[in-house]
SEROVO-885991 format. One record per residue (C-alpha): residue number from 1; x, y, z; residue in one letter. Coordinates in steps of 0.25 Angstrom, whole numbers, plus 5000, padded with zeros to 4 digits. Example, Ala and Ser with C-alpha at 12.3 -4.5 7.8 and 13.67 -1.06 7.14 Angstrom:
REM residues 2
1; 5049; 4982; 5031; A
2; 5055; 4996; 5029; S
END
This chain:
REM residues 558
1; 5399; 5438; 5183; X
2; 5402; 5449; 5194; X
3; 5416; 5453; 5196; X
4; 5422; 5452; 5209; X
5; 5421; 5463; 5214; X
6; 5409; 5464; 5211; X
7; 5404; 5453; 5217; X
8; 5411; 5457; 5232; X
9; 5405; 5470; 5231; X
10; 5391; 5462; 5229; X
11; 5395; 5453; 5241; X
12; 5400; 5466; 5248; X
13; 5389; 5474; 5246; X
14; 5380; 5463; 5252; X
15; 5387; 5457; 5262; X
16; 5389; 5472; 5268; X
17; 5373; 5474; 5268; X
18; 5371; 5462; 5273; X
19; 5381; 5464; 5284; X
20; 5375; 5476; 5288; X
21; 5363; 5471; 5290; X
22; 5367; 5459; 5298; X
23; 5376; 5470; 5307; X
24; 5364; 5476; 5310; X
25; 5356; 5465; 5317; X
26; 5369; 5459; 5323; X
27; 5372; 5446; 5313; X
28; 5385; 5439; 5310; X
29; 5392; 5447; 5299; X
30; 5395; 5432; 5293; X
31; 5381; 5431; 5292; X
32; 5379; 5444; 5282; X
33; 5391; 5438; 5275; X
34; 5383; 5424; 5273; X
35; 5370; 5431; 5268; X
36; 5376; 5439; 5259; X
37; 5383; 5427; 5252; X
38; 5369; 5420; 5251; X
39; 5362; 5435; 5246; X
40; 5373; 5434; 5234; X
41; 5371; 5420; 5232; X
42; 5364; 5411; 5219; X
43; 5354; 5409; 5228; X
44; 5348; 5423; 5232; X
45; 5355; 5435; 5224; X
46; 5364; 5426; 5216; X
47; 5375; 5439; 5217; X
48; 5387; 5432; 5216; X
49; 5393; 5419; 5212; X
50; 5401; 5413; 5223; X
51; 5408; 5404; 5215; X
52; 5417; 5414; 5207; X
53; 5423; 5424; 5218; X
54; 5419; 5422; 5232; X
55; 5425; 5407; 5233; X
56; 5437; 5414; 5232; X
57; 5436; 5425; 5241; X
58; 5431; 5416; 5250; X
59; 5442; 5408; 5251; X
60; 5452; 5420; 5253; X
61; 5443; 5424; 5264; X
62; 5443; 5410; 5272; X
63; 5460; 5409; 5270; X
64; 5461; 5425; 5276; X
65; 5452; 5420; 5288; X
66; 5461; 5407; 5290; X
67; 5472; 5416; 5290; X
68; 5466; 5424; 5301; X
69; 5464; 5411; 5307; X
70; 5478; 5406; 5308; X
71; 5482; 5418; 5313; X
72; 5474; 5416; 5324; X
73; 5480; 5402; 5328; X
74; 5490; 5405; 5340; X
75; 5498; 5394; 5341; X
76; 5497; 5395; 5358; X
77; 5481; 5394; 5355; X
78; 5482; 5382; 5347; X
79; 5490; 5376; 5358; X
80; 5482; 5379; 5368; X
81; 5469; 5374; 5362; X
82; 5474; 5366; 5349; X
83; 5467; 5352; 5354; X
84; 5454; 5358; 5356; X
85; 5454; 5364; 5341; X
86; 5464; 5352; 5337; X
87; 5455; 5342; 5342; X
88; 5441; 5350; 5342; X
89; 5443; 5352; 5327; X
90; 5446; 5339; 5323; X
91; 5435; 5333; 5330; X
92; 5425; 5343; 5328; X
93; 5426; 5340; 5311; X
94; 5426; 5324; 5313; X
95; 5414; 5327; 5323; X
96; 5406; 5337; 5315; X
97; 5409; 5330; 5303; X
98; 5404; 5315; 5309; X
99; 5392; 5321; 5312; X
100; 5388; 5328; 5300; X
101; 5392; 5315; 5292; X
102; 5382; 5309; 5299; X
103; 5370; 5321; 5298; X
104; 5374; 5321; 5283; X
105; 5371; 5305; 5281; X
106; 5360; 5306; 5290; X
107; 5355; 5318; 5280; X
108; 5356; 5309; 5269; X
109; 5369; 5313; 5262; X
110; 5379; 5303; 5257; X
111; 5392; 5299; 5262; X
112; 5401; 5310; 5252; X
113; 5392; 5320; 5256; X
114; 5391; 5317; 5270; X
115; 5406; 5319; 5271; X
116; 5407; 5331; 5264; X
117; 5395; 5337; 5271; X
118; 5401; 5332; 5285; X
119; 5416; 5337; 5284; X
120; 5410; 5352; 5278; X
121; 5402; 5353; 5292; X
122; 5414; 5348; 5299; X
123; 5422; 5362; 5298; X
124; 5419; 5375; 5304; X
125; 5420; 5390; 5299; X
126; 5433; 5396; 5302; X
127; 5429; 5408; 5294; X
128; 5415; 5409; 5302; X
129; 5423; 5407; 5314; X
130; 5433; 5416; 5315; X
131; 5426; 5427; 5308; X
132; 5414; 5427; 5321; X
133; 5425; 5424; 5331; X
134; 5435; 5434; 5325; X
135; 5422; 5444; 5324; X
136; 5419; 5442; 5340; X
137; 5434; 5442; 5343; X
138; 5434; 5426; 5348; X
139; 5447; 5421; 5339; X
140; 5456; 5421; 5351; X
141; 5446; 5417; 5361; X
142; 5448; 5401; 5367; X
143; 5435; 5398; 5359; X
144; 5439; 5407; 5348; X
145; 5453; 5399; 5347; X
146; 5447; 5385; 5347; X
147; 5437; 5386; 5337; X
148; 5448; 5393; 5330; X
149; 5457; 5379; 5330; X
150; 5444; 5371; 5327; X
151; 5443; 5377; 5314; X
152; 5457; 5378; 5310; X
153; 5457; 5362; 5313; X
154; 5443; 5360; 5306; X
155; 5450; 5371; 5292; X
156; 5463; 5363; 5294; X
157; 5453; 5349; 5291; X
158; 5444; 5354; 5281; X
159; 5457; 5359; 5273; X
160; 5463; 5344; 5275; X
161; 5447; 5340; 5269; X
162; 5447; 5350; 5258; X
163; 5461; 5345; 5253; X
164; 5457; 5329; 5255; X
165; 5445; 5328; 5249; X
166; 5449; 5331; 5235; X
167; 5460; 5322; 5236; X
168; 5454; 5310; 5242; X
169; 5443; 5312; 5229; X
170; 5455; 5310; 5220; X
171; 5470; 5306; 5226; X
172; 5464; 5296; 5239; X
173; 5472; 5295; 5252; X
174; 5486; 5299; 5246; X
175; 5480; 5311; 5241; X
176; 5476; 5316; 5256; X
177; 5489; 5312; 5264; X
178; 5496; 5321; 5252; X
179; 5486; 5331; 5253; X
180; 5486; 5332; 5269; X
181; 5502; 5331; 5269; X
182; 5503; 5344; 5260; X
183; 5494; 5351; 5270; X
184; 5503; 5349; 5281; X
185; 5516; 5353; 5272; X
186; 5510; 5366; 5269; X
187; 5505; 5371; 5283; X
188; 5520; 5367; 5286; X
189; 5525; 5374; 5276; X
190; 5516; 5385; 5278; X
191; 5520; 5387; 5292; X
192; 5534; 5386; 5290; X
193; 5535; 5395; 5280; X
194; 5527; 5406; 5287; X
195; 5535; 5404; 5300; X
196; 5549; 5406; 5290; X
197; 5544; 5416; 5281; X
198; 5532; 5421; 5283; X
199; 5533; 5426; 5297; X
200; 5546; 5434; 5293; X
201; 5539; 5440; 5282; X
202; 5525; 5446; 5292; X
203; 5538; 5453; 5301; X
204; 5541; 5461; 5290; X
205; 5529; 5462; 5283; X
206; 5525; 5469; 5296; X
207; 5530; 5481; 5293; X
208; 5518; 5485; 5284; X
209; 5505; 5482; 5287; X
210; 5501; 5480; 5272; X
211; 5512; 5471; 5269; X
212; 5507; 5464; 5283; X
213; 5494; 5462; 5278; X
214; 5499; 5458; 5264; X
215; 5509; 5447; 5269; X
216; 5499; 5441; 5279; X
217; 5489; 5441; 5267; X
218; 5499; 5435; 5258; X
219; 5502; 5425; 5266; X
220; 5490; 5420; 5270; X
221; 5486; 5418; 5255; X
222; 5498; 5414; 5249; X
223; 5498; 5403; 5261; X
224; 5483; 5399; 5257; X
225; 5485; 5400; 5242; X
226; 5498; 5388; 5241; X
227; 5490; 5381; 5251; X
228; 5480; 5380; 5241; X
229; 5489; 5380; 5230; X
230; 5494; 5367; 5236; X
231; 5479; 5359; 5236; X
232; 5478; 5364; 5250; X
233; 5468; 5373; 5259; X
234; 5471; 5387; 5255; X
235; 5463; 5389; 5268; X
236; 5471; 5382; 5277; X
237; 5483; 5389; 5272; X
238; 5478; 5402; 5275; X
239; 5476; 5396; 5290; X
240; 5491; 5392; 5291; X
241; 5494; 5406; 5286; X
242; 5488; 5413; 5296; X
243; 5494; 5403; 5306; X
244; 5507; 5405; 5302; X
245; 5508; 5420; 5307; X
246; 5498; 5417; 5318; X
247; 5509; 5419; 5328; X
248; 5516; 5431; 5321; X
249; 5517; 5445; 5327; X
250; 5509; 5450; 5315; X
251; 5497; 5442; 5317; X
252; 5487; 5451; 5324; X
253; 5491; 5461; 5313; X
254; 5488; 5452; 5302; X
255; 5477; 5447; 5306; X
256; 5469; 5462; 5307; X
257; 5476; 5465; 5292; X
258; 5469; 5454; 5287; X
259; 5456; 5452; 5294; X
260; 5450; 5464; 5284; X
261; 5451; 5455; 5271; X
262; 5448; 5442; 5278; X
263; 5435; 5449; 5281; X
264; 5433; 5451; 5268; X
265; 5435; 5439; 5262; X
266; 5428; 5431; 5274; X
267; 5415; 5439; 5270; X
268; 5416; 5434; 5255; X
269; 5418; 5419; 5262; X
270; 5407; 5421; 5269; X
271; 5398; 5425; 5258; X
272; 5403; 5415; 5248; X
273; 5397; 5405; 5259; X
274; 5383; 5412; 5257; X
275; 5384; 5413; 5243; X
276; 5387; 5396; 5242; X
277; 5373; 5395; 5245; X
278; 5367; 5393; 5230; X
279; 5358; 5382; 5229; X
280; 5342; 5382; 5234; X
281; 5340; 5374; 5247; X
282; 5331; 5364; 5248; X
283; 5324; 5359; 5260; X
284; 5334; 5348; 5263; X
285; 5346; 5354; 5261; X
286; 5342; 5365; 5269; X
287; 5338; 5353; 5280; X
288; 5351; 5347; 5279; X
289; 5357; 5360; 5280; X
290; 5351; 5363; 5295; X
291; 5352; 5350; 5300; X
292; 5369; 5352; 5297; X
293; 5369; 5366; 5303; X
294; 5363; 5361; 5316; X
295; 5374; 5352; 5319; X
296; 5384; 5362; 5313; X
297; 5379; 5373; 5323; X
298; 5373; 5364; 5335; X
299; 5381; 5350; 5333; X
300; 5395; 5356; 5329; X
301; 5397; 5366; 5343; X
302; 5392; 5354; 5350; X
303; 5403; 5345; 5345; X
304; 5413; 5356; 5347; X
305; 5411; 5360; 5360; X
306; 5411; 5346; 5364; X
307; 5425; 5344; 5358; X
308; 5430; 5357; 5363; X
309; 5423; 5354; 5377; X
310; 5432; 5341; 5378; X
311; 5445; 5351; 5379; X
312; 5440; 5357; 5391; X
313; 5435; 5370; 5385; X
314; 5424; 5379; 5392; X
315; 5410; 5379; 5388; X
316; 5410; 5391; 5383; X
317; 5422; 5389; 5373; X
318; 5416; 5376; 5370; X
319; 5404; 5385; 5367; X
320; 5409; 5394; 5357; X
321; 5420; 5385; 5350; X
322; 5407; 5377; 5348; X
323; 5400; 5388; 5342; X
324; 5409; 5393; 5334; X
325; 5411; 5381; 5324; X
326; 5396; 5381; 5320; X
327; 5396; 5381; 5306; X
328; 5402; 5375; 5293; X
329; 5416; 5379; 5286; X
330; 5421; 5386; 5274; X
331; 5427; 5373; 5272; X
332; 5413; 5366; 5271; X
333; 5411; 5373; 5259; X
334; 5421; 5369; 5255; X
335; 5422; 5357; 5256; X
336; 5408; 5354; 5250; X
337; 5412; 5361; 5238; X
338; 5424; 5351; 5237; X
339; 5414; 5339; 5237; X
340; 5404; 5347; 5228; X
341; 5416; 5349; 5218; X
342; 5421; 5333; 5218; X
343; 5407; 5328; 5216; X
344; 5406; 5323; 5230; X
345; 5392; 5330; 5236; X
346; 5382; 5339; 5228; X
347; 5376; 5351; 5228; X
348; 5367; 5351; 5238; X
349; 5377; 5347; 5248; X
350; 5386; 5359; 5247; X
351; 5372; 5367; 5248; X
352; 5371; 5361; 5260; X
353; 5384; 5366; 5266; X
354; 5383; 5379; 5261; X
355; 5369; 5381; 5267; X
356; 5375; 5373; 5281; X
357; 5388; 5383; 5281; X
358; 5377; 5396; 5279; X
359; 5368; 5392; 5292; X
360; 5379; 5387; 5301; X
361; 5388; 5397; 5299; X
362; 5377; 5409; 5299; X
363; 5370; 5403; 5313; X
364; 5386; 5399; 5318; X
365; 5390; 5415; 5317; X
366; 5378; 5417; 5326; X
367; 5382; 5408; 5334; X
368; 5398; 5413; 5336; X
369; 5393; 5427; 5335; X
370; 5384; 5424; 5348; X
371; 5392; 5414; 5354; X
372; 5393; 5421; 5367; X
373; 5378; 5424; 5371; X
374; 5376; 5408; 5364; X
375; 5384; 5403; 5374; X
376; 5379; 5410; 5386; X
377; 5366; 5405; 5382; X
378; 5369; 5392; 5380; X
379; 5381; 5391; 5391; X
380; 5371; 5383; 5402; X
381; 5370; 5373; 5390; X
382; 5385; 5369; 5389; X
383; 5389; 5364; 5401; X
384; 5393; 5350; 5393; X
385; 5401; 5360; 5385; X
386; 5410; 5364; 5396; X
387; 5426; 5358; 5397; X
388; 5432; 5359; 5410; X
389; 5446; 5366; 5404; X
390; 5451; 5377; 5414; X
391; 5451; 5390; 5408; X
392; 5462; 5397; 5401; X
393; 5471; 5406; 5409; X
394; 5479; 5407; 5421; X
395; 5468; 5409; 5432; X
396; 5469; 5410; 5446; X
397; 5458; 5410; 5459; X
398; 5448; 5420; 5454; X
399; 5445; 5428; 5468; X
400; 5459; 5435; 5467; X
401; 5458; 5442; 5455; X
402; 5455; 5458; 5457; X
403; 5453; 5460; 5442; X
404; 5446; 5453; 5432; X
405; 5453; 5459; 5417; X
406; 5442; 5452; 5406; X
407; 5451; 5453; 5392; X
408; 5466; 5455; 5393; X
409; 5468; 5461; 5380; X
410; 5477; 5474; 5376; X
411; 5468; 5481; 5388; X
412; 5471; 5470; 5398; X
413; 5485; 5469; 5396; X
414; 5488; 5483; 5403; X
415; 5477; 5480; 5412; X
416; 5486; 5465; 5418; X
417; 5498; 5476; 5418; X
418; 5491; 5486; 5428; X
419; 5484; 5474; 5436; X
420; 5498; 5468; 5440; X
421; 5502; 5482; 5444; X
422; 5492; 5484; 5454; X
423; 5493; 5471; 5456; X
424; 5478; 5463; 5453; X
425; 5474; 5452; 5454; X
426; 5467; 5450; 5441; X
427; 5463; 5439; 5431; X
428; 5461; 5441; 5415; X
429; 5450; 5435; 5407; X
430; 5455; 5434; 5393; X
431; 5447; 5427; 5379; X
432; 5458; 5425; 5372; X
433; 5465; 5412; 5376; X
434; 5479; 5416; 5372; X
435; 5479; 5428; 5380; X
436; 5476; 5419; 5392; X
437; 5486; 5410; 5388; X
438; 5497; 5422; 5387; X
439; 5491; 5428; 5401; X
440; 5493; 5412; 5409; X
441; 5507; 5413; 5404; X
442; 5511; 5426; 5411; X
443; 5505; 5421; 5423; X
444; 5491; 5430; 5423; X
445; 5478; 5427; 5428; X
446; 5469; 5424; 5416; X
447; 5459; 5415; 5411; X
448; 5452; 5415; 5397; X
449; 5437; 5418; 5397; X
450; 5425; 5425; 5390; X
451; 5420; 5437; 5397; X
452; 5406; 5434; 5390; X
453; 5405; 5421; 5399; X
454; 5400; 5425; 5411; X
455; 5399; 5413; 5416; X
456; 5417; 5413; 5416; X
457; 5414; 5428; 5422; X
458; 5410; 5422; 5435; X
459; 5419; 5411; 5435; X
460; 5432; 5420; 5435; X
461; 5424; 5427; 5447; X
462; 5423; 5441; 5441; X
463; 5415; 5444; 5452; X
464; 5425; 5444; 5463; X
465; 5435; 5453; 5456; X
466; 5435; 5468; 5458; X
467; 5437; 5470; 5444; X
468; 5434; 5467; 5432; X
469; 5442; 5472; 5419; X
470; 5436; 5471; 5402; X
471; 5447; 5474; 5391; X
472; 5435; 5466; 5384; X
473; 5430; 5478; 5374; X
474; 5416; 5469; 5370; X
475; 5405; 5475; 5376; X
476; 5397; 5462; 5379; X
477; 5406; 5457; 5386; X
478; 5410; 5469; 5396; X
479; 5394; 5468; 5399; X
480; 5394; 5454; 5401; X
481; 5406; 5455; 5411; X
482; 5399; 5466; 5419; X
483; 5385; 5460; 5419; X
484; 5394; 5448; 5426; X
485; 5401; 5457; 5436; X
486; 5392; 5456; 5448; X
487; 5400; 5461; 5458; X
488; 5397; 5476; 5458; X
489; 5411; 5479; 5466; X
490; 5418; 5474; 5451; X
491; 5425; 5485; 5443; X
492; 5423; 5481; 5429; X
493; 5431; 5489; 5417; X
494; 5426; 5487; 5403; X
495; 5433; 5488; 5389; X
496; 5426; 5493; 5376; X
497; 5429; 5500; 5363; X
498; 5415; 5505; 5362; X
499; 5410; 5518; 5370; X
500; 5395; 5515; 5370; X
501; 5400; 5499; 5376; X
502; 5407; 5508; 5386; X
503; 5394; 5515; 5391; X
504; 5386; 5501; 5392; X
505; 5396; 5495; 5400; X
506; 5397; 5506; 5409; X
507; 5381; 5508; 5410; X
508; 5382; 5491; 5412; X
509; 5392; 5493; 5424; X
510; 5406; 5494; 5420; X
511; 5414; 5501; 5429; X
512; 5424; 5506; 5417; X
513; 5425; 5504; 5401; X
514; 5439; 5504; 5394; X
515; 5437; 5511; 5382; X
516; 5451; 5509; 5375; X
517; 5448; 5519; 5365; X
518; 5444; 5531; 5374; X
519; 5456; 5526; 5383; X
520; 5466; 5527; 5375; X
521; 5461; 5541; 5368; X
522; 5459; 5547; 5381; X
523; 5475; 5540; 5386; X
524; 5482; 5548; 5374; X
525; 5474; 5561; 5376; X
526; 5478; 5562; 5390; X
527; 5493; 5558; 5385; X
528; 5492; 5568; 5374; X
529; 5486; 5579; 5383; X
530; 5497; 5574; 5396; X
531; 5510; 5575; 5387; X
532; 5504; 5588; 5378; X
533; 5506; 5580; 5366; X
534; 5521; 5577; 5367; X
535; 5528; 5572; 5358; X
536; 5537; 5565; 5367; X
537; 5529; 5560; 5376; X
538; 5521; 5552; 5367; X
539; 5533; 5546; 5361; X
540; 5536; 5542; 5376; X
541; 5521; 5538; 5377; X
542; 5524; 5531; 5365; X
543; 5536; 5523; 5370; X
544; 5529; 5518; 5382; X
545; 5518; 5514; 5372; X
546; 5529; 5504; 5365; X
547; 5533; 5499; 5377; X
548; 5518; 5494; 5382; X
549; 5515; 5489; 5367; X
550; 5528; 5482; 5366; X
551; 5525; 5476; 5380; X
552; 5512; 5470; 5376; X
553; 5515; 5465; 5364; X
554; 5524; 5456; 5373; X
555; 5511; 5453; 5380; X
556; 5504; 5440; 5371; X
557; 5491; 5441; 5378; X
558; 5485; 5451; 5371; X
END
């Protein structure tokens, strides 16, 4: 038997290769991180047993990526779009799980198995999810945040199904109502104790960045470990956690001290998935297996953009809410085991939803990962697809604006500053919905929208305007806008980080790149060079400074 460390350092060493190689042809890491799983498995190179150390590790790295998720829940967001998650969510897992019922019996599986099978394919991978969404930078975009409240609602009922089913098998209905009541008692507690205790605590712990990250690290474990402790979901403990601090000062800081190790153990999860896969497949299975991830990939988005559709959304959001809950949960796994382990389906069942869990969520991270050039594609196909909700934002007649600023971001905020100056006339286009939310309040011109979707390009008439402004550093998409730009009297001024993006855009017809990082070298060599390296004027440079950091930390939109 292999030690531990031994055993991470084959899965490691592996994964890494495989990585590699996947980086070099452009796949999914996700996808590297499966294969390597099913490389190390009993059934190809048999490296490992899963069984002893990667459950575990596993499950530390899906309570570290709840965590991150609760963090992430602004209480403005959920007000704002609660129903559609609220609502989508529930209706999404009755739907989803109807539906597979009735492929499962029409398959020819019995009732017990039926409903195992249909509430495992109900659910939808949070980790998947966030992982892609948090690699292309969507969290916090309006689609981003709705898929984000369907899987919280879908974890918050398969935690309800994972403490039920063991207690309907032994203590009935009295069982259940005890069960559910001591799930609401500790998120209350939880809360409340966080709010009193814990909130105090991050203020001080602040003071060091180690004890920082300790506390936050300590606190979200301890959190998921009494939840378990007390028969519950150590999982959704860990989400209550995160949403505990998720409006705390600290929380941008804490989510980048912990993001490191959650990769880590997220790459484990990912490979104790592949490594499940431990029986031969037969003919049938494999059958079976195709015909649920085709409604998996093709039936469930269909049904989700229909529910989401019915709150007014936008095609395109419908769109990529849709295609981003293609695939089965961590929880389905789960689940199944549970009913493997009372006696209540066999061993080919949870074959089954191993092997269904390894397509969808390998063709779903294609799926997310291209959702943008999927939906331009497809966009002509959608019309049914389209709500008729007006869009976020406080917009006015389009012909008066001057200026155009895609992105309002750190760049964006100085640039609002110097256009009320000289006073512009000027609308912002932002992806984040809680920075459009914050700009309405202060009475600015704004509406939320994707710069990728030139068909909302030409809606907010970016023809007419003299400018056009891009804090929007992704290269894509600064070609995307200029190829939309037809009116050759338009300055347009792009952003990027990269020097060789810079050049393209330039050769494709920018009129000007931002480079923050050659700026602001060549900003403090002119200072240096201006003051002759005084001492005292860059302490008064320096106080000046304060005065415009302190200034936008006052600003919520960014």
């Amino acid at each position: 038997m292999e030690s531990l460390l031994s055993q991470i350092g084959i899965i490691v060493g592996i994964a890494a290769v495989i990585a590699f190689i996947g980086r070099s042809i452009r796949q999914p890491l996700i996808i590297a991180y499966l294969l390597t799983g099913v490389v190390v498995s009993p059934i190809f190179l048999n490296l490992i047993d899963p069984s002893i150390y990667l459950q575990s590790l596993a499950g530390v790295g899906i309570a570290l990526l709840l965590f991150i998720i609760g963090t992430s829940l602004d209480f403005r967001m959920i007000k704002s779009i609660g129903g559609a998650s609220i609502v989508g969510g529930i209706s999404t897992v009755a739907i989803v799980c109807s539906a597979s019922f009735l492929i499962s019996s029409w398959l020819g599986f019995e009732v017990v198995p039926s409903l195992y099978i249909a509430l495992a394919f109900s659910f939808s991978s949070a980790v998947v999810v966030v992982k892609i969404l948090s690699d292309k930078k969507e969290i916090e975009t309006l689609h981003g945040q709705i898929a984000l409240g369907i899987l919280i609602v879908e974890s918050f009922i398969a935690a309800l199904a994972l403490m039920i089913i063991p207690v309907i098998s032994n203590e009935g209905a009295f069982g259940v109502l005890s069960q559910i009541s001591k799930f609401i008692l500790a998120i209350f507690f939880t809360v409340f104790v966080g709010r009193i205790v814990f909130s105090k605590m991050l203020g001080f712990a602040a003071r060091s960045q180690e004890v920082l990250f300790l506390v936050s690290i300590g606190w979200a474990l301890v959190v998921s470990a009494l939840f378990e402790l007390t028969g519950l979901s150590s999982e959704i403990g860990a989400l209550i956690a995160g949403m505990v601090i998720a409006s705390s000062r600290y929380n941008l800081e804490i989510k980048s001290k912990v993001k490191g190790i959650r990769d880590f153990f997220v790459i484990l999860f990912f490979v104790y998935f592949g490594a499940q896969l431990s029986a031969p497949i037969s003919s049938e299975l494999f059958k079976q297996a195709i015909i649920f991830s085709l409604f998996i990939l093709v039936g469930k988005p269909l049904i989700v953009m229909s529910l989401t559709r019915s709150f007014g959304f936008k095609k395109r959001t419908n769109f990529m809410v849709g295609t981003s809950l293609t695939q089965v949960s961590e929880f389905s796994l789960i689940v199944i085991l549970m009913g493997y382990n009372l006696g209540h389906i066999s061993q080919s069942i949870f074959s089954l939803t191993i092997l269904v869990t390894l397509i969808t969520v390998s063709l779903s991270s294609y799926a997310i990962y291209f959702s943008n050039p999927l939906y331009e594609y497809l966009s002509r196909f959608l019309g049914l697809f389209d709500g008729n909700k007006r869009n976020l934002g406080n917009l006015v007649k389009v012909d008066k604006y001057d200026i155009i600023l895609l992105g309002y971001s750190r760049l964006g905020f100085n640039l609002v500053k110097a256009f009320n100056l000289t006073k512009k006339k000027y609308l912002v286009v932002d992806y984040n919905p809680l920075t459009i939310m914050n700009l309405s309040k202060k009475g600015i011109n704004c509406v939320y929208g994707d710069v990728n979707d030139r068909e909302f390009l030409k809606n907010i008439k970016i023809n007419s305007v003299k400018m056009v402004i891009s804090t929007i550093p992704d290269y894509s998409s600064n070609l995307n806008v200029i190829k939309t730009i037809e009116n050759k009297d338009c300055v347009f001024i792009a952003t990027s980080n990269q020097i060789h993006n810079a050049i393209e855009l330039y050769k494709n017809g920018a009129d000007y790149v931002i480079t923050p990082h050659y700026l602001g070298g060549d900003y403090m060599a002119s200072m240096l060079v201006r003051d002759d390296f005084n001492k005292k004027s860059l302490r008064e440079e320096g106080k000046l400074h304060i005065k415009q950091i302190l200034e936008r930390l006052k600003d919520n939109s960014i």
